[in-house]
C-alpha positions as CSV (number, residue, x, y, z in Angstrom):
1,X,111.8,120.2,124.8
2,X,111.8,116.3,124.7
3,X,109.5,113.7,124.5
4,X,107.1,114.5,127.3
5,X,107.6,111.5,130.3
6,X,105.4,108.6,129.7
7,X,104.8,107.6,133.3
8,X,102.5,110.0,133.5
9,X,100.3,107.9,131.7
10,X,100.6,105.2,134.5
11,X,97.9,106.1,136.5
12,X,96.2,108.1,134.7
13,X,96.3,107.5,130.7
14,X,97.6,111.2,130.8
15,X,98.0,113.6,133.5
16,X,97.0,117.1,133.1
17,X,100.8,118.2,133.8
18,X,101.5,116.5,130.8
19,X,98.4,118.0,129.0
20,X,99.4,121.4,129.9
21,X,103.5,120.4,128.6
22,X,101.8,119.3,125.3
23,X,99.9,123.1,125.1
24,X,103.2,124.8,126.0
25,X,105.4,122.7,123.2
26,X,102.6,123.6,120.6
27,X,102.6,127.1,121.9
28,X,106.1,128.2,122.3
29,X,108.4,125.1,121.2
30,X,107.2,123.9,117.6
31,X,110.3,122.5,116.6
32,X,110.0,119.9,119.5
33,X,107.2,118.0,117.2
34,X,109.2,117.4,114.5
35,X,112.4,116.6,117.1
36,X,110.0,113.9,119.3
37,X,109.2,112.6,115.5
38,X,112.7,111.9,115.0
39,X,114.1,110.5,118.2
40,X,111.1,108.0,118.5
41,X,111.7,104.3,118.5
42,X,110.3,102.8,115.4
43,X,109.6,99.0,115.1
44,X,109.5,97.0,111.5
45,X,106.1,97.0,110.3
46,X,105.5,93.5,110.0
47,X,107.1,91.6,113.3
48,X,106.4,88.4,115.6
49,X,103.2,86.8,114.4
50,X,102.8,89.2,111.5
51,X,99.7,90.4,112.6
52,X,98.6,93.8,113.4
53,X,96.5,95.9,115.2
54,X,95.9,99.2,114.3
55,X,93.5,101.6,116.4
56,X,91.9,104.7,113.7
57,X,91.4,108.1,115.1
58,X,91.4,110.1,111.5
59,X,87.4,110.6,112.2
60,X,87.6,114.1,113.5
61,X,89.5,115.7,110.6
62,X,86.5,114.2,108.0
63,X,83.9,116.2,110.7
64,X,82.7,112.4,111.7
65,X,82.3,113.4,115.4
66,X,79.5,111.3,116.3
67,X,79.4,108.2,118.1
68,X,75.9,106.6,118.2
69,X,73.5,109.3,119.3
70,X,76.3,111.6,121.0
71,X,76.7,113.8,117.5
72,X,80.0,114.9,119.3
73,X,81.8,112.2,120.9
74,X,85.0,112.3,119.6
75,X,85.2,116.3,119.5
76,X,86.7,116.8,123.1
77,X,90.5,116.4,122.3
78,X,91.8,115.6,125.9
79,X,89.3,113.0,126.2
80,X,90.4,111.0,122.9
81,X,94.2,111.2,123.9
82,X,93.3,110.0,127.0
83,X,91.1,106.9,124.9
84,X,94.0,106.5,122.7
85,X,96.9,106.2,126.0
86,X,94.4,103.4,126.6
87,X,94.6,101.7,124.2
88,X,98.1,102.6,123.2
89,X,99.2,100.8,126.7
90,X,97.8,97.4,125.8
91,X,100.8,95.3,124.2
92,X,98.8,93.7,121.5
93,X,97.7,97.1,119.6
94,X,100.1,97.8,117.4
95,X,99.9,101.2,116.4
96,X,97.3,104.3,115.3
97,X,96.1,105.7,112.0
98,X,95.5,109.4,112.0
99,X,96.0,112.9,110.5
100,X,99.4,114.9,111.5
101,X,97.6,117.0,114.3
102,X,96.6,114.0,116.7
103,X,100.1,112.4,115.4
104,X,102.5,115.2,116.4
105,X,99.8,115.1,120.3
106,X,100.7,111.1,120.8
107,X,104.3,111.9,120.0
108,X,104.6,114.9,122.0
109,X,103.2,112.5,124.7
110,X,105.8,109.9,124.6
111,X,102.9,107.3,123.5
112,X,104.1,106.6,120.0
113,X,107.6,105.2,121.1
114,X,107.7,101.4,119.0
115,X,104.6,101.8,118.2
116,X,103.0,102.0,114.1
117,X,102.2,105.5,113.2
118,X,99.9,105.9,110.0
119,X,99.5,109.2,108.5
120,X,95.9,109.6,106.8
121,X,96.2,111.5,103.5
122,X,92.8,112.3,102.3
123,X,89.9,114.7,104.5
124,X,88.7,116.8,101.9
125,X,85.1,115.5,101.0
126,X,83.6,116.3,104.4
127,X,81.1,114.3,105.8
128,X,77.6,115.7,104.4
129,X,79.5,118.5,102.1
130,X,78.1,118.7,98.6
131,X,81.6,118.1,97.4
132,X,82.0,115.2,99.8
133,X,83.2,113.0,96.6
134,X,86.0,115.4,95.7
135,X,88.2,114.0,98.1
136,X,91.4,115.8,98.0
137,X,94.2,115.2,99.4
138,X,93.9,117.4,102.8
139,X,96.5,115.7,105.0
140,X,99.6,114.2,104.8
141,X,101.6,113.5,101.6
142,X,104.4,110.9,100.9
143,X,106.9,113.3,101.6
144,X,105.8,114.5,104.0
145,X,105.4,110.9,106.3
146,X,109.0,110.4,105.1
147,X,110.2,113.3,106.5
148,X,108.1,112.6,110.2
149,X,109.7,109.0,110.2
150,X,106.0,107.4,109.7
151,X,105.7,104.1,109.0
152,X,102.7,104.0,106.5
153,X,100.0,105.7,105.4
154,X,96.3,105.3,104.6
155,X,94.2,106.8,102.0
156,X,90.1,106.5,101.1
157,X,89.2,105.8,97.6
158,X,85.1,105.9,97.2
159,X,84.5,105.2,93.8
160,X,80.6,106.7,92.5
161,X,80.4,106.4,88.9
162,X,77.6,108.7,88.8
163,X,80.2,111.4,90.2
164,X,82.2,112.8,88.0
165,X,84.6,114.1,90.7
166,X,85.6,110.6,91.0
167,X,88.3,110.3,88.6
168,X,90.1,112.9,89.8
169,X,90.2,110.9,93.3
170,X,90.9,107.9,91.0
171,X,94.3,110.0,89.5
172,X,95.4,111.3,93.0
173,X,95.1,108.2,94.4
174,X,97.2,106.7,91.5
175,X,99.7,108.9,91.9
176,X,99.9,108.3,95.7
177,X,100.6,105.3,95.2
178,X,103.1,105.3,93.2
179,X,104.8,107.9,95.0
180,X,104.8,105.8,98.0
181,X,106.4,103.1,96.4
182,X,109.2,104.7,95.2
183,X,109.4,105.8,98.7
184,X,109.4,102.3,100.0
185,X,106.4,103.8,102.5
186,X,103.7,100.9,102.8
187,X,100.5,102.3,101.7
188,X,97.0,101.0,102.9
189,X,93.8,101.9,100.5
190,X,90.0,101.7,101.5
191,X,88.3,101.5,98.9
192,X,84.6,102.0,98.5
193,X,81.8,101.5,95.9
194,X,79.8,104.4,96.6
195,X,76.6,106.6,95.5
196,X,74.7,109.7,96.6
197,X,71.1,108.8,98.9
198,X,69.2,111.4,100.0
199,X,72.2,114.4,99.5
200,X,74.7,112.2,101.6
201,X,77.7,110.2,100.3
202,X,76.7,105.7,101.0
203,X,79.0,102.9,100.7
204,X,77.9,100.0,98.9
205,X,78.7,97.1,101.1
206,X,77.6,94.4,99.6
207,X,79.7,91.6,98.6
208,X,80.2,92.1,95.0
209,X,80.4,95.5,95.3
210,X,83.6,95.5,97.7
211,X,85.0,92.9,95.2
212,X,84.3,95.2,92.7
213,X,86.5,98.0,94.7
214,X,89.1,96.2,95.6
215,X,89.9,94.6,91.9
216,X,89.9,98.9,91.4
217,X,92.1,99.8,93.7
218,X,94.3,96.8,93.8
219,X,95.7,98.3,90.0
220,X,96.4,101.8,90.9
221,X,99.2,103.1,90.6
222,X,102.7,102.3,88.7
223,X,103.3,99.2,91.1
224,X,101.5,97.9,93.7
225,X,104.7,96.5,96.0
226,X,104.2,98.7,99.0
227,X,99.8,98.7,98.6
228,X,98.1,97.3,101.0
229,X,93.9,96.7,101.4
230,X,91.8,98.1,104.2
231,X,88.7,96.3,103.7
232,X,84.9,96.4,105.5
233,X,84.0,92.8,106.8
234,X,81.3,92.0,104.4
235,X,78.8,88.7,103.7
236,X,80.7,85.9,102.4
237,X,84.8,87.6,103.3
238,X,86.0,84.1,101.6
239,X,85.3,86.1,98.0
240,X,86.4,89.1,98.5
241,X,89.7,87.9,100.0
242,X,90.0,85.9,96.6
243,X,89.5,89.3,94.9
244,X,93.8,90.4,95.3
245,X,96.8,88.7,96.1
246,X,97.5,92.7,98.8
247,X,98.1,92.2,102.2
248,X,94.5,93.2,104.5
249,X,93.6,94.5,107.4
250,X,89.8,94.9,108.5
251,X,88.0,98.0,109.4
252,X,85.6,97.9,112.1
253,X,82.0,97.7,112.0
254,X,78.5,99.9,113.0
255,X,79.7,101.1,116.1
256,X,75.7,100.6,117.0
257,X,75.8,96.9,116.4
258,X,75.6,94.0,119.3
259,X,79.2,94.3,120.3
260,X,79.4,89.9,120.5
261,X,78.4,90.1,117.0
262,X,80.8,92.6,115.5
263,X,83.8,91.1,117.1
264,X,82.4,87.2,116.2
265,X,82.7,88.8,112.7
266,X,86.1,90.2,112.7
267,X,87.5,87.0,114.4
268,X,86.2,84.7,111.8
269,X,87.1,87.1,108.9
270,X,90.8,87.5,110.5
271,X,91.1,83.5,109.8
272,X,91.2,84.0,105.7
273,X,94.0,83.8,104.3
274,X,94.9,87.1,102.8
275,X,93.6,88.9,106.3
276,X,97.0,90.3,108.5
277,X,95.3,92.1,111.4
278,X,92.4,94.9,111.8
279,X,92.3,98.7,112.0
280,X,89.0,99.9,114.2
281,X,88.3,103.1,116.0
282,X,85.2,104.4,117.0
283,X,84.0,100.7,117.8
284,X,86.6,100.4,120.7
285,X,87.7,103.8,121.6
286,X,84.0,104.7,122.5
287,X,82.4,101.3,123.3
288,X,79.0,100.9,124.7
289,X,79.8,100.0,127.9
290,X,82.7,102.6,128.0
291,X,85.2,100.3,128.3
292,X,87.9,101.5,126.7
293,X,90.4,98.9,128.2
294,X,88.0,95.5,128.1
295,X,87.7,96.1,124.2
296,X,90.7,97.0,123.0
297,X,92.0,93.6,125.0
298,X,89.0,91.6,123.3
299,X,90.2,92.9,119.5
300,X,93.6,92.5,120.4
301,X,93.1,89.0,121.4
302,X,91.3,88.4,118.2
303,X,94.5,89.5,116.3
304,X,96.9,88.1,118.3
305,X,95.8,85.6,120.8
306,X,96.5,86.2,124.5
């Protein structure tokens, strides 16, 4: 079987025909993953304004399922291919970040065609899990993102130096990176100054603290041609962006906070120099309102201008 017909998506993001198609490929017709993978239309990374817009949906693989005080928001699988084919739609988002599973859905669904597909590497420190700073790497590998014709990849680096397990996320990371740039595969890090409160994993987002993990994770690696930075927007951006020369994209905010607010702070953040585009999730694929459509045009705007 083929790439399942994207007009199904038309007036509905996804039609249940297609849903149960998707369910029938997975069941009986395996190789058709790796065959829609490889007859997808792929677009250069870095096009037009130079900008991108990347929408995250790697949450569900970490066991991060909630979504303000819905604990599982994001675990009903139709429904976030169905947020996704939203947003997907929109011409100013450029692409997705996730793990291989809700990959190899989007491109069974026709919904990755010239679109950026990011494959996330690391899921092994579970949210909450006493080993949540042993981060392994659960998910995709270089080779394997090669091999699937993705166009990047993304990995977390949370850095606790009261954990020992972190230098062993510190050497797998290193040698991530260097692997993907031997493979020519741009890599994006988000990196993290981070300590345990109260038995859970916190990231340190203070200003000199995501200074401090970007000068880290900017020198990983054998050579840093192919990194790129995933950053939180912080107080005062205008020093961390001075922090590394890598190409950044922003990560969204508190989902919780006043929506006016958060995007007020990615648009004047995506004015530094240094700052190519953003990569959000649950901020705009479960919105407040519910508006799946009205924010992804609002961040897409702020990346790209109408």
């Amino acid at each position: 079987m083929s790439t399942l017909d994207i007009a199904d998506r038309l007036a509905e993001p996804i039609s249940e025909d297609a849903f149960a198609r998707l369910r029938r490929a997975r069941h009986a017709d395996p190789e058709s993953i790796g065959t829609a993978l490889a007859s997808r239309p792929r677009r250069p990374l870095v096009q037009g304004d130079g900008r991108l817009f990347i929408v995250a949906a790697d949450h569900p693989a970490r066991g991060a399922l909630g979504v303000r005080k819905d604990p599982l928001a994001m675990a009903g699988r139709y429904d976030l291919l169905r947020r996704l084919a939203i947003a997907l739609a929109h011409p100013g988002v450029d692409g997705v970040l996730a793990t291989a599973d809700i990959i190899e859905d989007l491109a069974l669904l026709g919904l990755l065609d010239g679109k950026i597909a990011v494959g996330s590497m690391n899921r092994g420190g579970l949210r909450g899990a006493v080993f949540e700073m042993d981060d392994r790497y659960t998910g995709y590998d270089v080779e394997s993102m090669v091999t699937s014709r993705l166009d990047a990849a993304k990995l977390l680096v949370r850095i606790n130096l009261k954990d020992a397990a972190t230098v062993s996320t510190l050497e797998a990371t290193a040698q991530a990176v260097t692997a993907a740039s031997r493979a020519k595969l741009p890599l994006m890090l988000e990196p993290f100054m981070s300590e345990w409160a109260d038995g859970r994993v916190v990231n340190d987002l203070s200003t000199e603290a995501v200074v401090t993990s970007v000068a880290i994770a900017s020198g990983l690696g054998a050579s840093s041609a192919y990194s790129w930075l995933k950053l939180p927007v912080v107080p005062d951006m205008e020093r961390v962006m001075e922090a590394a020369t890598l190409p950044t994209l922003l990560l969204g905010g508190d989902s919780d906070g006043d929506p006016e607010e958060t995007y007020a702070s990615w648009g004047a953040a995506l004015a530094l120099p240094g700052v190519h585009g953003l990569v959000v999730g649950r901020t705009l694929l479960y919105p407040q309102d519910d508006d799946v459509a009205k924010a992804i045009d609002i961040a897409a705007t702020l990346v790209h201008g109408r």
